[in-house]
C-alpha positions in Angstrom: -44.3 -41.5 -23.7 -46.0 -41.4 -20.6 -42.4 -42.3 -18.6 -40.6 -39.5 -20.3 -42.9 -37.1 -19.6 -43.5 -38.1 -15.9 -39.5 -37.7 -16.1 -39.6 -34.4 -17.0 -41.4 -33.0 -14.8 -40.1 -34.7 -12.3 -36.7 -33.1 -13.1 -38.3 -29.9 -13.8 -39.0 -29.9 -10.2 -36.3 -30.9 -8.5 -34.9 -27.8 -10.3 -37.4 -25.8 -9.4 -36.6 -26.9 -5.1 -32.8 -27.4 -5.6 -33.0 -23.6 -7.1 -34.9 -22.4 -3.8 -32.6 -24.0 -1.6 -29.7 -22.4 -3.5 -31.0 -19.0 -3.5 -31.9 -19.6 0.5 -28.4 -19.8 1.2 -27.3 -17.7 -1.3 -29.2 -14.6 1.0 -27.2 -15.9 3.7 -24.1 -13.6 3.9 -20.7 -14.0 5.0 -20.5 -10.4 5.6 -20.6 -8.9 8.8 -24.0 -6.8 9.7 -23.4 -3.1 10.8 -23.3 -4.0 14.0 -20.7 -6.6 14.8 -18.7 -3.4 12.2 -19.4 -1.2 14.8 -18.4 -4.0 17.5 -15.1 -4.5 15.6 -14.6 -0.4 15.6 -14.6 0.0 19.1 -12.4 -3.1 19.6 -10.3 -1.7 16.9 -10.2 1.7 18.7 -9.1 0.1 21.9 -6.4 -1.1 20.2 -5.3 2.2 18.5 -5.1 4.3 21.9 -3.3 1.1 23.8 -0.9 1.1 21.0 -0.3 4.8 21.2 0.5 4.7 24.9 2.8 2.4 24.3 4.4 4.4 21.0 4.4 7.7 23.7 6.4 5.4 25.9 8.9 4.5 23.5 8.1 1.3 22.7 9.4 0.5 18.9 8.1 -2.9 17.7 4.2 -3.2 19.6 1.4 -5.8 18.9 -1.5 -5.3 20.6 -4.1 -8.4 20.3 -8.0 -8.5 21.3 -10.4 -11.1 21.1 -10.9 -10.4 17.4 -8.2 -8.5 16.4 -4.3 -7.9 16.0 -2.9 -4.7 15.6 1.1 -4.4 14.8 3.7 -2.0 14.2 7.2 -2.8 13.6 10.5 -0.8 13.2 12.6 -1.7 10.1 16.5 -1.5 10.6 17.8 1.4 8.4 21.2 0.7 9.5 21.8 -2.2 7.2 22.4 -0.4 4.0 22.3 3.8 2.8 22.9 3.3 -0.5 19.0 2.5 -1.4 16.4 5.3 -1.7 14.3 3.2 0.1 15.8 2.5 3.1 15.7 6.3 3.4 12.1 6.2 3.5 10.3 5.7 6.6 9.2 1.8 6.3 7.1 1.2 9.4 4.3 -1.5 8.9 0.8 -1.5 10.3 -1.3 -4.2 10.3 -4.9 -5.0 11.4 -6.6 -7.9 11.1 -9.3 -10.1 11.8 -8.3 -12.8 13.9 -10.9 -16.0 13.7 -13.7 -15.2 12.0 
């Protein structure tokens, strides 16, 4: 009797330390803080006005690329096909992402 109890409370407290451990890295965040968002924002805004310039100087299909960062546009070739309602729309595609991380 003696055993079984010394067993359980022996498991009862490796519970007890494997649940502290798990909630220690369970506070630990993948997220980023507010400032490596900021950080990213300014990067990011880097990217925007060297991507206008080159937009204002014509330039159709543009990736611009930082440390952290890639920022895209591409022209889609309407001349294909007229027949579809979509190809009628403007289909331009913008990307930004996270590069690493």
């Amino acid at each position: 009797m003696k055993k079984i109890i010394f067993l359980l409370k022996f498991g009862f407290i490796f519970l007890l330390i494997s649940n502290g451990v798990s909630a220690a890295e369970h506070k630990k965040s993948n997220y980023p803080t507010k400032m490596e968002i900021e950080a990213l924002n300014q990067e990011l805004q880097g990217l925007v006005e060297e991507a206008n310039e080159k937009l204002a100087n014509g330039e159709e299909n543009i990736e611009v690329t930082s440390k952290n960062l890639k920022l895209g546009f591409k022209k889609d070739d309407f001349t294909k096909s007229t027949s579809s309602t979509k190809d009628n729309q403007l289909n331009s595609m913008v990307t930004a992402a996270v590069v690493g991380g």
